[in-house]
C-alpha positions as protocol buffer text, in pm:
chain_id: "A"
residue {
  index: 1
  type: UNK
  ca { x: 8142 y: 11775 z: 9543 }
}
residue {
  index: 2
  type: UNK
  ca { x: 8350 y: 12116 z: 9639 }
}
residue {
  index: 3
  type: UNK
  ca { x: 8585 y: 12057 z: 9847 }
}
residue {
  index: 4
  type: UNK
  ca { x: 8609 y: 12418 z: 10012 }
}
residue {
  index: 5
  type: UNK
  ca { x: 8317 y: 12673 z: 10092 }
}
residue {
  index: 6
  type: UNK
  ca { x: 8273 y: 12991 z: 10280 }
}
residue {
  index: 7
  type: UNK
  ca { x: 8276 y: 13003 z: 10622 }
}
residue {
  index: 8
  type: UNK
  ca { x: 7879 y: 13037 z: 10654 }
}
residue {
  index: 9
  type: UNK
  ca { x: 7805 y: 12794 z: 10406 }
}
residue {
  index: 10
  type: UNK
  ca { x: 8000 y: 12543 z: 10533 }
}
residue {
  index: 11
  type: UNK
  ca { x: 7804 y: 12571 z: 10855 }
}
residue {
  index: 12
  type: UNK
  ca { x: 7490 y: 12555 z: 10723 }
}
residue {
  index: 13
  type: UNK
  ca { x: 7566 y: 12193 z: 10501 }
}
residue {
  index: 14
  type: UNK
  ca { x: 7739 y: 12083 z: 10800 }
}
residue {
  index: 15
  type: UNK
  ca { x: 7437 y: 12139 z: 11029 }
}
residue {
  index: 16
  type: UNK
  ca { x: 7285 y: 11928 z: 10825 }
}
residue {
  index: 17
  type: UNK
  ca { x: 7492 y: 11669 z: 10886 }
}
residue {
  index: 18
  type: UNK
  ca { x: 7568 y: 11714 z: 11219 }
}
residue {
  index: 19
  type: UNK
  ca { x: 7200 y: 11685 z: 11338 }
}
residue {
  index: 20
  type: UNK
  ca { x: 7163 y: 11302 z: 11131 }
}
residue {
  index: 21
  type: UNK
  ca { x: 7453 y: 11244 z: 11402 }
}
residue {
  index: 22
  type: UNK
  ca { x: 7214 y: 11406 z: 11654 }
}
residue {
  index: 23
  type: UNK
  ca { x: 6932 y: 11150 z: 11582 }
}
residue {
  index: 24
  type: UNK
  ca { x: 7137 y: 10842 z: 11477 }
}
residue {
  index: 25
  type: UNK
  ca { x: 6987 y: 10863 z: 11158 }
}
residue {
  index: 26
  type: UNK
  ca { x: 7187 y: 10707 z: 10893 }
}
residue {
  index: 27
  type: UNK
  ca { x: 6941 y: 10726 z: 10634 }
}
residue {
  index: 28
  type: UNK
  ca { x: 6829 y: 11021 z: 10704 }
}
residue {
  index: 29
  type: UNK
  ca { x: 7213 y: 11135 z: 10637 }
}
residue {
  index: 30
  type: UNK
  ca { x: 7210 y: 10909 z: 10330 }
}
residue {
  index: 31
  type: UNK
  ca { x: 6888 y: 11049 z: 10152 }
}
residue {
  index: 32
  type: UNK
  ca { x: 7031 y: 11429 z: 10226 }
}
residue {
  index: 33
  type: UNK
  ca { x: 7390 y: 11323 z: 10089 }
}
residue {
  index: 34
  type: UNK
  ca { x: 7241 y: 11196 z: 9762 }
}
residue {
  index: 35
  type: UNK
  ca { x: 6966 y: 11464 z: 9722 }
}
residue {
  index: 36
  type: UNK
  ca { x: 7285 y: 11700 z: 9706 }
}
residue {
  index: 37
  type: UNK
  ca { x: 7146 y: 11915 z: 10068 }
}
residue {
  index: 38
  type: UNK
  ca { x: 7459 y: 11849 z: 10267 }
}
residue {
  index: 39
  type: UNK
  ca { x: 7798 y: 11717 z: 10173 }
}
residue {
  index: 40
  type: UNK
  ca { x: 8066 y: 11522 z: 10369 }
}
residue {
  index: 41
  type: UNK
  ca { x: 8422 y: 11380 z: 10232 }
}
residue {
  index: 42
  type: UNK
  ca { x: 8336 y: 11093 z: 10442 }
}
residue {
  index: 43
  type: UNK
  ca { x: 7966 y: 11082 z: 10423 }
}
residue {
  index: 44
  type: UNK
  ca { x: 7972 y: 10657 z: 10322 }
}
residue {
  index: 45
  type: UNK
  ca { x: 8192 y: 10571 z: 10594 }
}
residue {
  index: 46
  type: UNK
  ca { x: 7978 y: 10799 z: 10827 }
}
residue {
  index: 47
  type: UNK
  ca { x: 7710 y: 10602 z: 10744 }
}
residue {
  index: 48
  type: UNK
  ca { x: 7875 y: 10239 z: 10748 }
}
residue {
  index: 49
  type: UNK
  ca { x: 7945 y: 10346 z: 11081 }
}
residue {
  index: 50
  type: UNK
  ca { x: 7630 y: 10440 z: 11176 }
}
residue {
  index: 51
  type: UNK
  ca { x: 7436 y: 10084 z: 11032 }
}
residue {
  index: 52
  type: UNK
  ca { x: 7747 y: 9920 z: 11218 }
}
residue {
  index: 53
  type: UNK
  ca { x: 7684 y: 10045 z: 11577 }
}
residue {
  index: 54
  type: UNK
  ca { x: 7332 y: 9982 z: 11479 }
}
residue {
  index: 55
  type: UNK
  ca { x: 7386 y: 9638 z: 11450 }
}
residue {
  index: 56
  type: UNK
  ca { x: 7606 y: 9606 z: 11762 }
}
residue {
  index: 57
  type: UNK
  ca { x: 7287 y: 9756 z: 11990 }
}
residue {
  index: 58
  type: UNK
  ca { x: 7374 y: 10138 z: 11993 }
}
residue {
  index: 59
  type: UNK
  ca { x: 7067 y: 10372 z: 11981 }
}
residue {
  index: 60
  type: UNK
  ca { x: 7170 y: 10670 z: 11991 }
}
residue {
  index: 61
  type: UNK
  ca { x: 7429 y: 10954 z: 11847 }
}
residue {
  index: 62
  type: UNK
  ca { x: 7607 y: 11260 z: 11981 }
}
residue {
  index: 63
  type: UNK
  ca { x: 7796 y: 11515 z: 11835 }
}
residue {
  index: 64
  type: UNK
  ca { x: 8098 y: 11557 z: 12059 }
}
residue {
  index: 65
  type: UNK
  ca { x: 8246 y: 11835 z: 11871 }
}
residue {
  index: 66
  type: UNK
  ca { x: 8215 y: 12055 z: 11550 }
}
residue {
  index: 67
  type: UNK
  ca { x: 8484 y: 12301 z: 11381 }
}
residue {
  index: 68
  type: UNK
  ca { x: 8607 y: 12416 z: 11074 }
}
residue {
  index: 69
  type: UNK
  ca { x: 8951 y: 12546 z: 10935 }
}
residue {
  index: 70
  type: UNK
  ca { x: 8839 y: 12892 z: 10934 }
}
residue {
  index: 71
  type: UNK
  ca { x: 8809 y: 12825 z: 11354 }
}
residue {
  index: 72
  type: UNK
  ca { x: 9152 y: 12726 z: 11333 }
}
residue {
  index: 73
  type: UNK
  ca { x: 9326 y: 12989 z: 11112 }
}
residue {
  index: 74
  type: UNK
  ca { x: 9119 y: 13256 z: 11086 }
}
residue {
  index: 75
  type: UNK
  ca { x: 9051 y: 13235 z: 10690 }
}
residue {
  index: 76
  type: UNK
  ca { x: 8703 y: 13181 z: 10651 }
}
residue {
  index: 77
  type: UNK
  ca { x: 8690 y: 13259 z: 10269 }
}
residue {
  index: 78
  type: UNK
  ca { x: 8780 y: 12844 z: 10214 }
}
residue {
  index: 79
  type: UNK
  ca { x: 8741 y: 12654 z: 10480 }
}
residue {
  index: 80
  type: UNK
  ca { x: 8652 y: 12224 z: 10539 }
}
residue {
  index: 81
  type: UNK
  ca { x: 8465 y: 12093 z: 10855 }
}
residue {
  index: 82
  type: UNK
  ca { x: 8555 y: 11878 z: 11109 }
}
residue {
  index: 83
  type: UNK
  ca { x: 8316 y: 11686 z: 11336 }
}
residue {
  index: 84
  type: UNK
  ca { x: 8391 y: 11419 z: 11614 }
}
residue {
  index: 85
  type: UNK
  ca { x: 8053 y: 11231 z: 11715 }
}
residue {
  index: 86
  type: UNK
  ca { x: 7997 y: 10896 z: 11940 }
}
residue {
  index: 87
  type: UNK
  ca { x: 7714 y: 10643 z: 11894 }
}
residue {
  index: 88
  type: UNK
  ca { x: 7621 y: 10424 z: 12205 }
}
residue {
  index: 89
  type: UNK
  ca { x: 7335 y: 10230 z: 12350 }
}
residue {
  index: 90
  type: UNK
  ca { x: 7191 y: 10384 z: 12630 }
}
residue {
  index: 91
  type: UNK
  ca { x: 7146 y: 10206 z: 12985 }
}
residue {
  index: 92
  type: UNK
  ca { x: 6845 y: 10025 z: 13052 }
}
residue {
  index: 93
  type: UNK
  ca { x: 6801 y: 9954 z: 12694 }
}
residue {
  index: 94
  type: UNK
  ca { x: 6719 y: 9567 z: 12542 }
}
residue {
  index: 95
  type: UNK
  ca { x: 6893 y: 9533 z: 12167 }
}
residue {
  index: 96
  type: UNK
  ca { x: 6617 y: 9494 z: 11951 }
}
């Protein structure tokens, strides 16, 4: 795993990751990591999260907020992603 891309391709991989967030989809995310399409320093403990909140009745996922360090300083030749997310069960809705 690289630990520093461009600014663009950083974006694209993180999309990637970002939208397994989107649709609670930890294996989904898990298939992607190991197939090499998307990469995340934290991609297992992404996932243990995930099959976690699972387990305690959450069904669904939300990316609350996406940047990289080439947002933050300006150098987008090398930059590393950051991503906040949530996972929750919606109202109304019996654990299964």
């Amino acid at each position: 795993m690289r630990r520093y891309y461009s600014y663009e391709e950083a974006v694209e991989l993180d999309k990637i990751v970002l939208s397994h967030v989107d649709r609670f989809d930890p294996e989904g995310l898990n298939r992607d990591l190991k197939k090499g399409n998307c990469e995340a320093c934290g991609g297992g403990p992404i996932i243990c999260i995930m099959l976690a909140a699972k387990a305690l009745g959450a069904n669904q996922g939300k990316v609350l907020k996406y940047l990289n360090s080439g947002d933050v300083t300006g150098d987008r030749s090398r930059v590393v992603g950051y991503g906040a997310g949530v996972f929750y069960k919606t109202a109304g809705e019996k654990r299964k």
